[in-house]
MDTraj code that builds the backbone (N, CA, C; nanometers):
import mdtraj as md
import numpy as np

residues = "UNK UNK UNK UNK UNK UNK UNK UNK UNK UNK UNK UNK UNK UNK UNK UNK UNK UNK UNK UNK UNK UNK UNK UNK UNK UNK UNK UNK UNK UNK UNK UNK UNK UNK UNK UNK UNK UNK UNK UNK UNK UNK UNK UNK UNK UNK UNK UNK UNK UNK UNK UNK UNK UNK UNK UNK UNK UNK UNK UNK UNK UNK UNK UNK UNK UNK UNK UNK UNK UNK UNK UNK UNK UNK UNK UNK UNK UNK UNK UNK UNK UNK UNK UNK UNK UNK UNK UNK UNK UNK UNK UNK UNK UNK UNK UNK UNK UNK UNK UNK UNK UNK UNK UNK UNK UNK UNK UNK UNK UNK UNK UNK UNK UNK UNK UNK UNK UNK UNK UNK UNK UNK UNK UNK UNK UNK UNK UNK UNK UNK UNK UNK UNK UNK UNK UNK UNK UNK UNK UNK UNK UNK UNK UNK UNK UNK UNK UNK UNK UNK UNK UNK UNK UNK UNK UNK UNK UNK UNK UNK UNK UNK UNK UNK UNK UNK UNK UNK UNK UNK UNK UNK UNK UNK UNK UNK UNK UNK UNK UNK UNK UNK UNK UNK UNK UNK UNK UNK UNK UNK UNK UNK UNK UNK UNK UNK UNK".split()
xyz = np.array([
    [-8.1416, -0.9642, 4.9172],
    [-8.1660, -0.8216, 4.9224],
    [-8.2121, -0.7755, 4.7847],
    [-8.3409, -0.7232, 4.7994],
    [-8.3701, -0.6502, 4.6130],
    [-8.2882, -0.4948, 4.6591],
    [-8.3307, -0.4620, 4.4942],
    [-8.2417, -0.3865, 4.4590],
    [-8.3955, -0.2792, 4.4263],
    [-8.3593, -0.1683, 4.4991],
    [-8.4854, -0.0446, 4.4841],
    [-8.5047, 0.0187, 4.3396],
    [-8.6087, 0.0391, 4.3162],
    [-8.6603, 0.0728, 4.1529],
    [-8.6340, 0.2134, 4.1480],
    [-8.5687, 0.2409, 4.0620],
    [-8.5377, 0.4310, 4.0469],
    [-8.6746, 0.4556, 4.0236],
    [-8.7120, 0.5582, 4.1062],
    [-8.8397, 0.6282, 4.0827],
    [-8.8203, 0.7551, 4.0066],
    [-8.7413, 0.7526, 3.9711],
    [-8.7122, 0.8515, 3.8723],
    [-8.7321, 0.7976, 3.7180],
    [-8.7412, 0.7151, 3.6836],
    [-8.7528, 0.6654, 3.5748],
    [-8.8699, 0.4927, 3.5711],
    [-8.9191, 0.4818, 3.7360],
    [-9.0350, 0.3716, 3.7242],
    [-9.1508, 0.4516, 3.6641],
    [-9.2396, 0.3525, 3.5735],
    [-9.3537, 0.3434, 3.5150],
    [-9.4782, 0.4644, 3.6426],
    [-9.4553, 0.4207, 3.7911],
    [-9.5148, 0.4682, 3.8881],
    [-9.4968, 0.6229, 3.8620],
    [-9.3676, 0.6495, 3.8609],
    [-9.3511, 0.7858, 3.8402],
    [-9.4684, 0.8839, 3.7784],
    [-9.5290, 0.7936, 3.6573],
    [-9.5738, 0.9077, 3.6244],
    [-9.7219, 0.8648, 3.6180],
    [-9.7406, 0.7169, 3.6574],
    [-9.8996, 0.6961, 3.6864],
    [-9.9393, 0.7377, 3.8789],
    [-9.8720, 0.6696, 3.9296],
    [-9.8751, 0.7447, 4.0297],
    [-9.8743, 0.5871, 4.0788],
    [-9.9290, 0.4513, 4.0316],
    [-9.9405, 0.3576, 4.0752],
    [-9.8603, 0.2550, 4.0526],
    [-9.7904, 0.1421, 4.1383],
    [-9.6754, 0.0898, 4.1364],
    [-9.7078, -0.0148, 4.0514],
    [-9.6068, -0.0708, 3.9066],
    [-9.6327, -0.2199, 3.8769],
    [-9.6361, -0.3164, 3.9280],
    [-9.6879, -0.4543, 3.9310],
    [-9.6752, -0.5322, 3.9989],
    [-9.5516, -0.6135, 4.0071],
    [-9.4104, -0.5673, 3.9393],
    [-9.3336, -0.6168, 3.9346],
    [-9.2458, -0.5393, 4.0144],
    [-9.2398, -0.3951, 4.0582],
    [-9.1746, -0.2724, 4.1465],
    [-9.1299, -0.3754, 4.2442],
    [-8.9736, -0.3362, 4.2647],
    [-8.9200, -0.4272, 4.3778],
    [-8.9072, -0.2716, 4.5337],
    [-8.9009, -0.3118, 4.6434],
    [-8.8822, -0.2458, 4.7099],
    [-8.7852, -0.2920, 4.8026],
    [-8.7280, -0.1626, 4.8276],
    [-8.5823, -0.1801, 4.9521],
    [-8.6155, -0.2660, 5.0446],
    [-8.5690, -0.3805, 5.1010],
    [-8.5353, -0.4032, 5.2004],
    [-8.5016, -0.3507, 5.2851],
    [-8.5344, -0.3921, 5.4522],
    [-8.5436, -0.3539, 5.5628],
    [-8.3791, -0.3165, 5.6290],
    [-8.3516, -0.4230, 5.6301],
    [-8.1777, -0.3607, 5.6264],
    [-8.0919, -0.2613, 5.5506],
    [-8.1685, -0.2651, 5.4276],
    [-8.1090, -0.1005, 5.3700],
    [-8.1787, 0.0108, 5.4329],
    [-8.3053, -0.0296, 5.3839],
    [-8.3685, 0.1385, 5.5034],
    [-8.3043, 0.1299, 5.6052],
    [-8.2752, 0.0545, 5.6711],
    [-8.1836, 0.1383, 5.8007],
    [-8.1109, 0.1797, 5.8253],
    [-8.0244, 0.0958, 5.7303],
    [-7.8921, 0.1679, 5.6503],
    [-7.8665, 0.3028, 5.6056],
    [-7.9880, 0.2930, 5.5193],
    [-7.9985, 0.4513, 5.4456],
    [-8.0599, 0.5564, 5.5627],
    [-8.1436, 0.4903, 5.7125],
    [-8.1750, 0.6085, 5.7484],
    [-8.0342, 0.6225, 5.8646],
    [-7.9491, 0.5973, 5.8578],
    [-7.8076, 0.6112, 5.9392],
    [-7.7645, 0.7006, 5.8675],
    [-7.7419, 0.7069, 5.7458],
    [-7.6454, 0.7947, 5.6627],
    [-7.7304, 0.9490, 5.6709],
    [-7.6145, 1.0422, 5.6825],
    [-7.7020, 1.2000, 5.7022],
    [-7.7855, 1.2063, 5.7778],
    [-7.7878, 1.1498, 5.8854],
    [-7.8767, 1.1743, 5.9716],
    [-7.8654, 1.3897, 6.0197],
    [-7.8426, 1.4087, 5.9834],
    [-7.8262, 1.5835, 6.0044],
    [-7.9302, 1.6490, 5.9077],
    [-7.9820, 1.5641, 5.7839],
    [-8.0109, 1.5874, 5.7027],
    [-8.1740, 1.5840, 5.7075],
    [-8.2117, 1.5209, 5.8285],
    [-8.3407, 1.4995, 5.8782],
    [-8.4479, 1.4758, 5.8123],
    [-8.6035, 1.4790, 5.7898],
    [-8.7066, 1.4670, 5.6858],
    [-8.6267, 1.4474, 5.5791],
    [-8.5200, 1.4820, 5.5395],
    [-8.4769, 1.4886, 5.3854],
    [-8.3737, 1.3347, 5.3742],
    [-8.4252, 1.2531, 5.2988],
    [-8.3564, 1.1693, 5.2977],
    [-8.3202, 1.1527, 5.1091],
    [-8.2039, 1.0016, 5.0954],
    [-8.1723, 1.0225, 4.9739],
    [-8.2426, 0.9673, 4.8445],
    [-8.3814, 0.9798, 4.8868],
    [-8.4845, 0.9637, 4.7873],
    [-8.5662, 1.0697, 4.7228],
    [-8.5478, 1.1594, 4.8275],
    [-8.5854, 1.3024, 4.7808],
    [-8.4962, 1.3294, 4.6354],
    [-8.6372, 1.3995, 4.5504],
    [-8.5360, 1.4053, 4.4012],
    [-8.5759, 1.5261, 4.3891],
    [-8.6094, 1.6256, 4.4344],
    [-8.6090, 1.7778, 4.3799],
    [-8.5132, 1.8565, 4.4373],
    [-8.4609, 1.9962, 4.3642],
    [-8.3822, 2.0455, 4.3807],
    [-8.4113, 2.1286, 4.5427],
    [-8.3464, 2.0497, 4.6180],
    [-8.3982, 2.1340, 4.7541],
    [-8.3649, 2.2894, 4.7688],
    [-8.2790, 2.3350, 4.7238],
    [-8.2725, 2.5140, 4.7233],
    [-8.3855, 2.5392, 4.6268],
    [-8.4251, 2.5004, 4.5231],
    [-8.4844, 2.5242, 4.4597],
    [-8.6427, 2.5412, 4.5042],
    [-8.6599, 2.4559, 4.5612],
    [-8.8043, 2.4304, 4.6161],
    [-8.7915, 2.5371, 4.7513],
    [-8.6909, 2.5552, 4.8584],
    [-8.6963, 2.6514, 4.9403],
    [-8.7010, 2.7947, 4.8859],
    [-8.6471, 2.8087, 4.7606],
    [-8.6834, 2.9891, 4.7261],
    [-8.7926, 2.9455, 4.6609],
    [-8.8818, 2.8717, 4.5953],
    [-9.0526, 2.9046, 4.6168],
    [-9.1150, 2.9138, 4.7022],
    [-9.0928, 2.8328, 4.8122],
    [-9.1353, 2.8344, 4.9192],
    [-9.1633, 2.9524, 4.9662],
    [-9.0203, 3.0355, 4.9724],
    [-9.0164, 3.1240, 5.0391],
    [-9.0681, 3.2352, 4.9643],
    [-9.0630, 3.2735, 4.8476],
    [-9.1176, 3.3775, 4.7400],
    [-9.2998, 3.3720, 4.8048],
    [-9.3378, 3.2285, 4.8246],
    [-9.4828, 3.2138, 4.8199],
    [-9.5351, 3.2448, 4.9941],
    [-9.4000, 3.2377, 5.0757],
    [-9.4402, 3.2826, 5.2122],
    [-9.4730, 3.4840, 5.2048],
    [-9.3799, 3.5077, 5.1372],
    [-9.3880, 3.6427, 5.0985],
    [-9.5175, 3.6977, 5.0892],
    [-9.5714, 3.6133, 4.9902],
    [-9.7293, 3.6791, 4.9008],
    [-9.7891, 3.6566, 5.0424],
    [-9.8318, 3.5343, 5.0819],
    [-9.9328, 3.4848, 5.2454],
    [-9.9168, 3.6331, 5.2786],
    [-9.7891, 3.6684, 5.2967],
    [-9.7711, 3.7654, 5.4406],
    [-9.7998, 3.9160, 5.3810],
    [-9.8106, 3.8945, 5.2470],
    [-9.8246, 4.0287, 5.1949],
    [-9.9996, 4.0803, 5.1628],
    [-10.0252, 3.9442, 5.1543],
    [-10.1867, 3.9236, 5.1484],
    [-10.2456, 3.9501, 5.2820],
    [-10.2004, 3.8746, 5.4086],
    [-10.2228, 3.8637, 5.4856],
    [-10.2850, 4.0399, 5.5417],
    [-10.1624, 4.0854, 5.5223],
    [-10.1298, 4.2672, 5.5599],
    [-10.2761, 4.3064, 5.4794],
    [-10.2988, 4.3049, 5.3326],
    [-10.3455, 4.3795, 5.2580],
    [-10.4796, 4.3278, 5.3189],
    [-10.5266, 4.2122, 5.3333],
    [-10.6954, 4.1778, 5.3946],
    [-10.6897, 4.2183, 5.5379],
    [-10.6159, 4.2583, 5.6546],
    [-10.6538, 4.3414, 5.7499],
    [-10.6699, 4.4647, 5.7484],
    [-10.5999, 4.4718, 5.6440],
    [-10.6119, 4.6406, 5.5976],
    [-10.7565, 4.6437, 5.5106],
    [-10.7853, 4.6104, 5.4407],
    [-10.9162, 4.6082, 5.3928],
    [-11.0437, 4.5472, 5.5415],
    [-11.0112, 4.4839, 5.6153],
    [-11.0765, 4.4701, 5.7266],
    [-11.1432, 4.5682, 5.8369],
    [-11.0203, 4.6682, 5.8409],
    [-11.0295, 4.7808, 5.9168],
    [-11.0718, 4.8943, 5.8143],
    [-11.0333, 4.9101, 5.7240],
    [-11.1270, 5.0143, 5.6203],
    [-11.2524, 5.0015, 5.6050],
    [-11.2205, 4.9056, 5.5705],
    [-11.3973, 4.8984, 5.5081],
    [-11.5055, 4.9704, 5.5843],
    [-11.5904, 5.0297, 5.4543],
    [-11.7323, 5.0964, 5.5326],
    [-11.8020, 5.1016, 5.4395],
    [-11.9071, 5.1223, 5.4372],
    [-12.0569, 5.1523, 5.3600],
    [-12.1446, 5.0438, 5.4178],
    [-12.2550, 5.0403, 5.3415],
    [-12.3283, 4.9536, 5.3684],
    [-12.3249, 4.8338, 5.3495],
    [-12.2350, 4.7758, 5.2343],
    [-12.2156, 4.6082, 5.2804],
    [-12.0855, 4.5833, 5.3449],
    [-12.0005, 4.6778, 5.4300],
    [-11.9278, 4.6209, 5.4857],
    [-11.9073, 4.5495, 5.5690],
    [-12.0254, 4.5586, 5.6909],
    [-12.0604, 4.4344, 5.7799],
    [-11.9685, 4.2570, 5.7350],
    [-12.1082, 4.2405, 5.6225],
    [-12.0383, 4.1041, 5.5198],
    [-11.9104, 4.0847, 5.4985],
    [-11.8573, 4.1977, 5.4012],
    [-11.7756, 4.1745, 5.3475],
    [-11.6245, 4.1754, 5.4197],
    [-11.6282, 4.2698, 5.5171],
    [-11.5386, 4.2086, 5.6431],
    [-11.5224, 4.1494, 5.7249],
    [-11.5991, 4.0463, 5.7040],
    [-11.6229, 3.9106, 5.8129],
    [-11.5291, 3.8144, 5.6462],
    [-11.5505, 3.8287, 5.5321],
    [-11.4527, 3.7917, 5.4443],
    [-11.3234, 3.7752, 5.4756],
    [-11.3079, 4.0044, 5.4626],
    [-11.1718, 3.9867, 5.5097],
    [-11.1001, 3.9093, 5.5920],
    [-11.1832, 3.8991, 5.7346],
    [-11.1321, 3.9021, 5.8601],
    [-11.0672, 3.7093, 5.8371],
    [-11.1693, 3.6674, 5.7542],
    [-11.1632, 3.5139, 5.7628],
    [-10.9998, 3.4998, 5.6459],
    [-11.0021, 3.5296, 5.5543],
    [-10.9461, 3.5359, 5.4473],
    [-10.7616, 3.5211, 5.5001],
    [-10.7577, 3.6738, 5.5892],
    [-10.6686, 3.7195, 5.6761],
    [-10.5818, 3.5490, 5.7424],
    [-10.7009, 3.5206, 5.7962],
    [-10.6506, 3.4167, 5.8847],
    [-10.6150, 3.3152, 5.8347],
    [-10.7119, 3.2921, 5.7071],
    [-10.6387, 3.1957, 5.6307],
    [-10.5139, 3.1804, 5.5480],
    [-10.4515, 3.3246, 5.5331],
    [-10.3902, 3.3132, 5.4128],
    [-10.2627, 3.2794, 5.5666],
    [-10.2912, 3.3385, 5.6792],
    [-10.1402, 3.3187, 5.7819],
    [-10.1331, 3.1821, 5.8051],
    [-10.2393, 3.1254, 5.7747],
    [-10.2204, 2.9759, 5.8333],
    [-10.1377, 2.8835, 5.6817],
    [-10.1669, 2.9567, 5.6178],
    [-10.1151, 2.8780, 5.4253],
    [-9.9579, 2.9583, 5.4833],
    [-9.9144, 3.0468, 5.5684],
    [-9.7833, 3.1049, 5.5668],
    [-9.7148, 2.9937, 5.6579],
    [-9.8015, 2.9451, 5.8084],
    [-9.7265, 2.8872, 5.9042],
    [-9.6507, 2.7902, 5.8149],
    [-9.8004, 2.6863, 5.7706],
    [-9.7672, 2.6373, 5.6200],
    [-9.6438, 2.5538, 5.5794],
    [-9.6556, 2.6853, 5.5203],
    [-9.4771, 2.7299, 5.4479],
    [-9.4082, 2.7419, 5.4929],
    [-9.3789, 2.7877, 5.5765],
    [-9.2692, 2.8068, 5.6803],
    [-9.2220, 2.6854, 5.7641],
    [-9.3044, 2.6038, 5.8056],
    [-9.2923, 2.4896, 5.8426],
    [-9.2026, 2.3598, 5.7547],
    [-9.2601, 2.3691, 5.6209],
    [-9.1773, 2.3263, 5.5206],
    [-9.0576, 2.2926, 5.4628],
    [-9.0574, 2.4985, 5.4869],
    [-8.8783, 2.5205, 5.4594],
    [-8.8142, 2.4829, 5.5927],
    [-8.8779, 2.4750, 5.6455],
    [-8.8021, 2.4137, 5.8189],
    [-8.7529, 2.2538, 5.7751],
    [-8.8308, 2.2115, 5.7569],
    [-8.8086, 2.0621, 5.7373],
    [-8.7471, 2.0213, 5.6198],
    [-8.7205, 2.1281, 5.5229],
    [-8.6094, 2.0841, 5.3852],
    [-8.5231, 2.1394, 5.4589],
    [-8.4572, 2.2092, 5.5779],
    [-8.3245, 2.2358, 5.6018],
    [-8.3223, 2.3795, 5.5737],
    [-8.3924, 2.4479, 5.4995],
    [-8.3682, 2.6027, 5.5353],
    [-8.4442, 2.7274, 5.6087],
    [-8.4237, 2.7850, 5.5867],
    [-8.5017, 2.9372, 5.6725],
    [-8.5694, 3.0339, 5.6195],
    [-8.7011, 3.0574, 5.7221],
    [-8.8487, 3.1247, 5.6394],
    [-8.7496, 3.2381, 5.6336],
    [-8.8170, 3.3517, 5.5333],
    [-8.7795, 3.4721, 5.5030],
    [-8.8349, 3.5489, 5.5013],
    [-8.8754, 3.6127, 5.6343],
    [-8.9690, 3.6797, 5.6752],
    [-8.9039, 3.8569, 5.7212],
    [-8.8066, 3.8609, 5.6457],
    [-8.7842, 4.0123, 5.6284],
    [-8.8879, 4.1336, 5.5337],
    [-8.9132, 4.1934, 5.6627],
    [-8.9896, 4.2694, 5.5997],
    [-8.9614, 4.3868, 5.4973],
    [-8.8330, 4.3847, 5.4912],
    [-8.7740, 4.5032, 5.3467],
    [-8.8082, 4.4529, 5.2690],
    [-8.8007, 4.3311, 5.2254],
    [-8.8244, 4.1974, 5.1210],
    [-8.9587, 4.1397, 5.0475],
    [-9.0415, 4.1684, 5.1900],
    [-9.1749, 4.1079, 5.1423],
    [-9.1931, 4.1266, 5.0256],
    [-9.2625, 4.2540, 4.9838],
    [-9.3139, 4.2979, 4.8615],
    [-9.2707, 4.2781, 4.7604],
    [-9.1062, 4.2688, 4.7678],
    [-9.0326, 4.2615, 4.6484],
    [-9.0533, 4.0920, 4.6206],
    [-9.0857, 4.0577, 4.6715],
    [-9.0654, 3.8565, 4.6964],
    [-9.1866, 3.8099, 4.6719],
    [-9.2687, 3.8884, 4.7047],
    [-9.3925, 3.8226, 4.6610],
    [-9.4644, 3.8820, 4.5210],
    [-9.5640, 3.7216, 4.5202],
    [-9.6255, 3.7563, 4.3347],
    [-9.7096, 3.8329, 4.3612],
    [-9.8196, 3.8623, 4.4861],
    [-9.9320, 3.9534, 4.4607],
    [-9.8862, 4.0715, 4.5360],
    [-9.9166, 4.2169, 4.4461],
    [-9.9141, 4.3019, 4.5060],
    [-9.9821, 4.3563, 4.6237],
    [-9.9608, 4.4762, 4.7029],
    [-10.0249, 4.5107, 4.8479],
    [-10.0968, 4.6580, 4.7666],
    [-10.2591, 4.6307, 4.7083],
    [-10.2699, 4.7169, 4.6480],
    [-10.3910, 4.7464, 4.7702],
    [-10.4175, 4.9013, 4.8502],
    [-10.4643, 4.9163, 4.9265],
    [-10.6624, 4.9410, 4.8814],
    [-10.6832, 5.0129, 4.7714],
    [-10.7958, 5.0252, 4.7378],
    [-10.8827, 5.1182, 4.7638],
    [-10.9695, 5.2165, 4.6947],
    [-10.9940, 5.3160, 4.7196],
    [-11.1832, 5.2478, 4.7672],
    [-11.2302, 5.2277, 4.7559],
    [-11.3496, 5.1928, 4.8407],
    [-11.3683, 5.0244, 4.8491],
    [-11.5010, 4.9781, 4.8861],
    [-11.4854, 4.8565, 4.9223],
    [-11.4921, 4.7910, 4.8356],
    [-11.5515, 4.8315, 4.7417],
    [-11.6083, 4.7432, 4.5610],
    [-11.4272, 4.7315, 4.4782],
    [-11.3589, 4.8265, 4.5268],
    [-11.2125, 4.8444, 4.4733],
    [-11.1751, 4.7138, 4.5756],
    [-11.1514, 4.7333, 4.6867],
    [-11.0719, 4.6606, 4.7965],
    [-11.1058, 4.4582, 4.7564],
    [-11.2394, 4.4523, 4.7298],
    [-11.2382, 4.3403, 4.6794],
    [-11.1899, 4.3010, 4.5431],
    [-11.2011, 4.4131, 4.4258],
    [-11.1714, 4.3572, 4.2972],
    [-11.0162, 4.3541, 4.3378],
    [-10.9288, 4.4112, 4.3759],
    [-10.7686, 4.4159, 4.4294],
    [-10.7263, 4.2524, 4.4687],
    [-10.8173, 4.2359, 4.5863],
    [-10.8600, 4.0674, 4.6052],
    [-10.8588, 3.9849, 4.5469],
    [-10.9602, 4.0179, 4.4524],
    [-10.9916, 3.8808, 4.3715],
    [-10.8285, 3.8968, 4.2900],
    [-10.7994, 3.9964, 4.2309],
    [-10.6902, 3.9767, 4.1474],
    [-10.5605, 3.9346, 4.2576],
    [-10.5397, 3.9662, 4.3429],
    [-10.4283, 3.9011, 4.3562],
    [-10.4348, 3.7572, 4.4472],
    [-10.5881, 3.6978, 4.4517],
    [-10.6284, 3.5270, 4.4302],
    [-10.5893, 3.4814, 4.3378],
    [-10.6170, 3.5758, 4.2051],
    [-10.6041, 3.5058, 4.0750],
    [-10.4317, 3.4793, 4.0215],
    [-10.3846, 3.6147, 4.1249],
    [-10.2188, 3.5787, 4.0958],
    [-10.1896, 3.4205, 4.1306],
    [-10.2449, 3.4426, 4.2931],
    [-10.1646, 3.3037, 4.3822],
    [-10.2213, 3.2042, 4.2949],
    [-10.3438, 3.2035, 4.2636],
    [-10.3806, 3.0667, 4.1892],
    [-10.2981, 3.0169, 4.0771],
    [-10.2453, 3.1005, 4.0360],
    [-10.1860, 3.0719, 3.8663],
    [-10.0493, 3.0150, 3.9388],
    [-10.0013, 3.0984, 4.0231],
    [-9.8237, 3.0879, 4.1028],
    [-9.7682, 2.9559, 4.1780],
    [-9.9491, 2.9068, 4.2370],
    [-9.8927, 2.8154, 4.3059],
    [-9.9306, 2.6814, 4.2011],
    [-9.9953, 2.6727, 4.1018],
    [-10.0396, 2.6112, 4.0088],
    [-9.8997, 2.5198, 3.9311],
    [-9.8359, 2.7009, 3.8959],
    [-9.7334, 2.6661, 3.8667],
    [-9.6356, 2.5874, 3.9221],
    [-9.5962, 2.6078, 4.0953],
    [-9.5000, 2.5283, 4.1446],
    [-9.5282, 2.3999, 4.1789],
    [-9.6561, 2.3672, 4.1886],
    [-9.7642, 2.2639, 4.1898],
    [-9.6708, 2.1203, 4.0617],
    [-9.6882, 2.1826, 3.9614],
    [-9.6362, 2.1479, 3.7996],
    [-9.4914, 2.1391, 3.8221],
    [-9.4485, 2.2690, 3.8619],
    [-9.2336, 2.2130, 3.8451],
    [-9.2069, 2.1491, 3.9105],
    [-9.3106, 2.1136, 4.0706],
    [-9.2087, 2.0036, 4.1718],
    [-9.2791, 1.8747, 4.1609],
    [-9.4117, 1.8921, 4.0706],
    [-9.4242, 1.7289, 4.0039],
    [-9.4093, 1.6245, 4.1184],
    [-9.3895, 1.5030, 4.1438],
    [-9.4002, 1.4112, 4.2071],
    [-9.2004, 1.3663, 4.2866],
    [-9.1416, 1.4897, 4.2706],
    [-9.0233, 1.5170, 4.3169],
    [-9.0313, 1.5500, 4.4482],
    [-9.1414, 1.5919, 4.4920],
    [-9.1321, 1.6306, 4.6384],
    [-9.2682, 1.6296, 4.6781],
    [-9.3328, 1.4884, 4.7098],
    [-9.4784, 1.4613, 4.7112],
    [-9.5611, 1.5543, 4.8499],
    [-9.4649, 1.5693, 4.9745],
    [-9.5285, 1.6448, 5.1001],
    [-9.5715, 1.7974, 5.0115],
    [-9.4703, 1.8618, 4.9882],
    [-9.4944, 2.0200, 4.9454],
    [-9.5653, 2.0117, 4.8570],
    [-9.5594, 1.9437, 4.7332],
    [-9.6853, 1.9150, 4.6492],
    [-9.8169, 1.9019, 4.6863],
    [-9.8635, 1.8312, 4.8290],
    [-9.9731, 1.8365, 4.8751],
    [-9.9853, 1.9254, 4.9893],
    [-9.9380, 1.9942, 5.0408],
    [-9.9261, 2.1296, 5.0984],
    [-9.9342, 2.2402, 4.9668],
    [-9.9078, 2.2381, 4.8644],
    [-9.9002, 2.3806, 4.8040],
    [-10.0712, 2.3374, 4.7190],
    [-10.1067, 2.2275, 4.6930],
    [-10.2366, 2.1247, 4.6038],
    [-10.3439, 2.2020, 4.7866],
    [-10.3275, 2.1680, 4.8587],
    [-10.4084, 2.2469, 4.9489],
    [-10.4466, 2.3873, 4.9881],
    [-10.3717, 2.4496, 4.9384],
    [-10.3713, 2.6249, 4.9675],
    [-10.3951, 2.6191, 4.8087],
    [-10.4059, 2.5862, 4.7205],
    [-10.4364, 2.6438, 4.5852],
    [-10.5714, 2.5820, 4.5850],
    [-10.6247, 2.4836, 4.6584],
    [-10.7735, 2.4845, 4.6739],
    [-10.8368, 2.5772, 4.7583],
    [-10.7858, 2.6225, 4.8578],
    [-10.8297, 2.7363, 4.9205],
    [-10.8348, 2.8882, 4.8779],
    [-10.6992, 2.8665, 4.7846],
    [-10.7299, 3.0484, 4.7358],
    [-10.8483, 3.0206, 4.5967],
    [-10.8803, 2.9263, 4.5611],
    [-10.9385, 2.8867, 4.4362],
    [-11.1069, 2.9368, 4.4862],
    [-11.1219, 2.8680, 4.6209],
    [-11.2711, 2.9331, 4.7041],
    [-11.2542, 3.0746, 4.7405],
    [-11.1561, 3.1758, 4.7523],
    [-11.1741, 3.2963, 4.7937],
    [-11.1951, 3.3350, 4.6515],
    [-11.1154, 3.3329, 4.5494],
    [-11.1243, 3.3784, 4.4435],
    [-11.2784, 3.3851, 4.3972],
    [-11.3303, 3.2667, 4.3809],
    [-11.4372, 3.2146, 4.3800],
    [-11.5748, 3.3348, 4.4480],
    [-11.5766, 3.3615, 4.5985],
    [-11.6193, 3.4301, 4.6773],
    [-11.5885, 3.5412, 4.6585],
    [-11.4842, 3.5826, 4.6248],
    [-11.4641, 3.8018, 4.5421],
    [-11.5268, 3.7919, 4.4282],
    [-11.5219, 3.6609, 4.3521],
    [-11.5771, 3.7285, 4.2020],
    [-11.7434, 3.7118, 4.2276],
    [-11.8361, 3.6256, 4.3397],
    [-11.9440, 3.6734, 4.3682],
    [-12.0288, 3.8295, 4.4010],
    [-11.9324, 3.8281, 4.5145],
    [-11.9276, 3.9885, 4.5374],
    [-11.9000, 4.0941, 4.4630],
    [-11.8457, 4.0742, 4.3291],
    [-11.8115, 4.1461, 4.2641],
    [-11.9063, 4.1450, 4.1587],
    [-11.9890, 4.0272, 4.1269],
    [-12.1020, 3.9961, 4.0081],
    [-12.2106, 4.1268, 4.0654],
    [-12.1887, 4.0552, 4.2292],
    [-12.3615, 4.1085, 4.2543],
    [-12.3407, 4.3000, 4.2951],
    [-12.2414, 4.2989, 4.2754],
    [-12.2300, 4.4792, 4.2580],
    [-12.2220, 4.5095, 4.1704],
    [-12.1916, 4.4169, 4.0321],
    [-12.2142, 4.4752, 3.8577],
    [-12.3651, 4.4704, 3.8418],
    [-12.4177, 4.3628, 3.8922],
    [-12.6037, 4.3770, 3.8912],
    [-12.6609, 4.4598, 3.9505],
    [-12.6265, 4.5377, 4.0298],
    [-12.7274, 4.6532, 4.1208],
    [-12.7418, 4.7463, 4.0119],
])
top = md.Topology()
chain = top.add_chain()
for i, resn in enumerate(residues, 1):
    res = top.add_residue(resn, chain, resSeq=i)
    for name in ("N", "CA", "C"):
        top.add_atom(name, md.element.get_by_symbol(name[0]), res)
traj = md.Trajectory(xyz[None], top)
């Protein structure tokens, strides 16, 4: 029987790629180990991040989705002038995306063992981007782009603290920070080509 390499302190840890000397568990311990806590489900005892810890980002970052979510239908249904056509086919898309970065999340904290927090007294206070409504459409997008530029920095950040401690949510949160990175991207267009007129 080998004896499993702390990945907490293997060379892999922080290249990402195993030495050629990395011993790995045997088959009779994994089974072993997946007997024990079985209540404990997806989460087994290799997981090394602080699991409450990672569920209140989680959940802080389900907040913003849902607070974003609100603020681009609301800019969806406002909108008017003459480029609103465009620019609410944005919204409308934006909207949908940011609920699907929420299911997401929510799904997540399901599978570390705790519960989305989808109280709505809470939202606002819980989330990083504000629900700033906007006084015309050239406003309604710069509001946008800035609170892209929040999530980008926010999830960047949790991206960085949960490090290779919790590799699924790491590539769930590495996926929605490429996506708000293209909206961001797409407001500050819209926003160039209305400083040029």
């Amino acid at each position: 029987m080998s004896t499993p390499a702390n990945p907490a302190t293997s060379p892999a840890a922080s290249t990402g790629v195993a030495p050629a000397d990395a011993k790995l568990t045997d088959v009779a311990t994994l089974r072993a180990n997946a007997r024990r806590n079985i209540e404990d489900g997806a989460v087994t005892g290799t997981y090394l991040a602080d699991k409450q810890v990672v569920i209140k980002l989680l959940n802080d970052a389900l907040a913003t989705e849902y607070v974003c979510v609100l603020r681009y239908y609301r800019h969806y249904f406002m909108a008017s002038g003459m480029l609103a056509d465009s620019v609410k086919a944005e919204f409308l898309e934006h909207a949908q995306q940011e609920q699907a970065h929420a299911h997401q999340l929510a799904e997540r904290i399901v599978q570390l063992g705790g519960e989305p927090d989808l109280n709505p007294d809470t939202l606002t206070k819980r989330s990083h981007a504000e629900y700033k409504e906007g006084r015309d459409l050239r406003d309604m997008v710069k509001e946008d782009l800035i609170a892209e530029r929040i999530a980008i920095d926010s999830y960047r950040e949790m991206i960085n603290y949960i490090g290779d401690r919790d590799t699924t949510t790491k590539r769930i949160l590495e996926s929605i920070l490429a996506q708000e990175e293209e909206h961001a991207d797409e407001f500050a267009d819209l926003l160039d080509g209305w400083i040029g007129e």
